[in-house]
N, C-alpha and C positions, 0 to 999 in steps of 0.2 A: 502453577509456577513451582518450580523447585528451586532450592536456597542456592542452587550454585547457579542459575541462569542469570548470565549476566547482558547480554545482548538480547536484541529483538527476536534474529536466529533460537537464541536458546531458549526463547519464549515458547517460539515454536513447534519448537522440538521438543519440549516438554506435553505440549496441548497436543500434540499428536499423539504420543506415547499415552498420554490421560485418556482420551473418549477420540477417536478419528472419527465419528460419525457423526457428532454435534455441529450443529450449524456455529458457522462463525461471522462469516462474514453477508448478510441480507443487502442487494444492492437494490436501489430504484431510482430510476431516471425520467421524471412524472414528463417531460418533453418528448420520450419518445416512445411511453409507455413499457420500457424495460424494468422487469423483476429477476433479479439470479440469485439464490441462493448457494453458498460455497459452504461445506463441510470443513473442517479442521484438513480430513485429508484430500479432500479437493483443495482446498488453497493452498498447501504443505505443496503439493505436486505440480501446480503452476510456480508456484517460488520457485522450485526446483530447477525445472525447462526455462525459468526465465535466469536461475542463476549461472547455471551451465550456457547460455547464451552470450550472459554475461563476460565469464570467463575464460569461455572457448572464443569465441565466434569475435565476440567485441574485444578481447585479450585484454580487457580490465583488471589493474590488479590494488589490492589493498591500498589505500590510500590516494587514490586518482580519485577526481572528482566529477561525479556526475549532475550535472542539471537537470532538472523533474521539473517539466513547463506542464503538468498535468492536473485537473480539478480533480475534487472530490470522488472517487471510483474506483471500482474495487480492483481495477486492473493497477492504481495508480498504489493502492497497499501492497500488492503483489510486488512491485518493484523496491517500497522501500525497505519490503524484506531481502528480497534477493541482493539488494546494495547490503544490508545487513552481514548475510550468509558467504558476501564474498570480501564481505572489507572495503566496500568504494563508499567514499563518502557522498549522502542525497543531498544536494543541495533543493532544496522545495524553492522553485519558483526562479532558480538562480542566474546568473548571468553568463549564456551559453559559449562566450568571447573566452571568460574564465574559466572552463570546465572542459576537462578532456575527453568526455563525450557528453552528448544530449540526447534524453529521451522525452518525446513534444504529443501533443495533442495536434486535433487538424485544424484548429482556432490559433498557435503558436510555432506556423512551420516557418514563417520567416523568419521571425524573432531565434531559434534553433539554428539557422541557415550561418547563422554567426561563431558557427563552435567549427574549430578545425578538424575536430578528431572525429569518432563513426558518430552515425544522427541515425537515431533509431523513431520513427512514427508509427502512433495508434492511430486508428481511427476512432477508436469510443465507439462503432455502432453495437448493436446489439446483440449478446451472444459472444465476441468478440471479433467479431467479422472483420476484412479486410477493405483494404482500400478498393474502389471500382479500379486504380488506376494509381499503383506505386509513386510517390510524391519522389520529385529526380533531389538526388544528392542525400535520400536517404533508404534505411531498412525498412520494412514493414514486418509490424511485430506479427502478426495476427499469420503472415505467412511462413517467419520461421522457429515460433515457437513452441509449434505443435510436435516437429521432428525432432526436438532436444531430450535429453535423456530425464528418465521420471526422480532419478537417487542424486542429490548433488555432493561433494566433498571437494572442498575447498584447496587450492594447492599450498595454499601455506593459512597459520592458525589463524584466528580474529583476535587480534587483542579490545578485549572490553573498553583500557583505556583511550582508546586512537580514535580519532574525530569520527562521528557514525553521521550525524546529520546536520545539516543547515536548514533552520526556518526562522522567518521574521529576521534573521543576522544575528539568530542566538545559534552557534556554536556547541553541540553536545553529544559527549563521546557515546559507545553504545550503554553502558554503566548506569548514566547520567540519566538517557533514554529511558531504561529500565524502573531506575527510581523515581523517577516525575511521574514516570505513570501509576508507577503504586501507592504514590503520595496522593495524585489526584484520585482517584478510585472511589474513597470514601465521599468528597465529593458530589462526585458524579453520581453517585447511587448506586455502585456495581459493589455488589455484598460479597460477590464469588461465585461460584457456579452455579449457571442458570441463569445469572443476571442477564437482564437484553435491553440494550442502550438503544435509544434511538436517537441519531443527529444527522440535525440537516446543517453542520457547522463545513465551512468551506475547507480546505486542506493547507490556508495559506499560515497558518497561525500555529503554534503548538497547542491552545486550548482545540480546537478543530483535529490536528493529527491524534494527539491522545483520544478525546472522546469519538473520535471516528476509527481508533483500529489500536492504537497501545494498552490504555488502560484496562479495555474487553479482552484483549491478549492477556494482557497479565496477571486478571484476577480469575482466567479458566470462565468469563464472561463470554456475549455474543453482541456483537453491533449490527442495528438496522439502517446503513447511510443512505440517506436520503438528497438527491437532489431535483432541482428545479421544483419544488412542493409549492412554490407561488403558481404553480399551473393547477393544482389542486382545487378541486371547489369547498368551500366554507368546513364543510366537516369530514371534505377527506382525513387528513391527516389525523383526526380524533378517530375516526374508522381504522385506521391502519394501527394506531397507536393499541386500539384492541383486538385488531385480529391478528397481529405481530407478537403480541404477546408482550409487547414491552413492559419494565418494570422501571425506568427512568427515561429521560429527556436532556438534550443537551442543542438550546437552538437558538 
């Protein structure tokens, strides 16, 4: 982190400029046996295509409001960066009636069906895979995010102060974001670089968002998000916990 990053974006953009090789983001999906590993500049480049997506395609702009019906995964940090990178506020989990557009998982496309503006759907399968068979009345991420441009630049600035995300119905600008994380950090056990958090905390909560993808941003850390680990057997996750290399827990 550099002393002027004041957003999630500029978090980013600093961890890229630092080490683009380091891993950042370790996903695992013990349900369907998904492991993906994203570098600083692998995820830097998905935020990118998903921001321009964002921007172009969905004509989102600073302060419109987005719905995030999406678990724990590392497609779903991808997105609250790119809300970050273009000024639309994440609402985590929000009510899609309220929000000018919705991006949904394939466990929440009805619940989505209720937003008027574009509805964008993942599948979550593995790899990023697409739908067998495009969900009607919306986009399929997996199909046009690969053709979006790899460099993103925003058509107008991010103010740090302007509402950045909604989770739990706390309200907080990207600033806000920034500091909570650096606040939690110590914590959580993430010292600074090289720290590797491992949480199987769900994404509905700010203790969950922080130690699943802000705090390990912030401190030039790396996080190993873990879901479904109840599928695990007794000592998987002590297994993983040392072959992962973690140096903290958050569960």
């Amino acid at each position: 982190m550099n002393a002027t990053d004041r957003t999630p974006a500029d978090l980013l953009r600093s961890a890229l400029a630092a080490d683009p090789a380091r891993p950042l983001v370790t996903f695992y999906d013990d349900a369907t046996g998904e492991r993906v590993e994203l570098s600083v500049a692998t995820f830097a480049n998905w935020v990118a295509k998903t921001a321009n997506l964002l921007q172009g395609d969905l004509a989102a702009e600073p302060g419109d409001r987005l719905a995030l019906l999406l678990p724990a995964h590392w497609q779903t940090a991808v997105w609250l960066l790119a809300c970050s990178s273009v000024g639309v506020l994440a609402d985590v989990g929000g009510d899609p009636a309220a929000a000018d557009l919705v991006v949904s998982g394939p466990d929440s496309l009805d619940a989505a069906r209720a937003c008027s503006g574009e509805r964008v759907a993942l599948a979550l399968r593995p790899l990023g895979g697409r739908f067998p068979q495009t969900p009607e009345g919306f986009m399929d991420y997996a199909v046009e995010v690969p053709s979006q441009g790899d460099r993103f630049a925003p058509y107008a600035p991010v103010d740090p102060e302007d509402p950045a995300l909604i989770v739990a119905g706390a309200e907080l600008s990207g600033a806000e974001v920034v500091e909570r994380a650096l606040t939690d950090a110590a914590g959580l056990g993430l010292t600074g670089p090289g720290s590797r958090l491992l949480s199987t905390l769900p994404y509905d909560t700010w203790e969950g968002l922080s130690a699943g993808l802000y705090a390990p941003l912030a401190t030039g850390g790396s996080v190993v998000l873990c879901r479904h680990v109840e599928r695990l057997p007794a000592d998987g996750l002590a297994k993983r916990i040392e072959s992962e290399r973690v140096t903290a827990t958050a569960r």
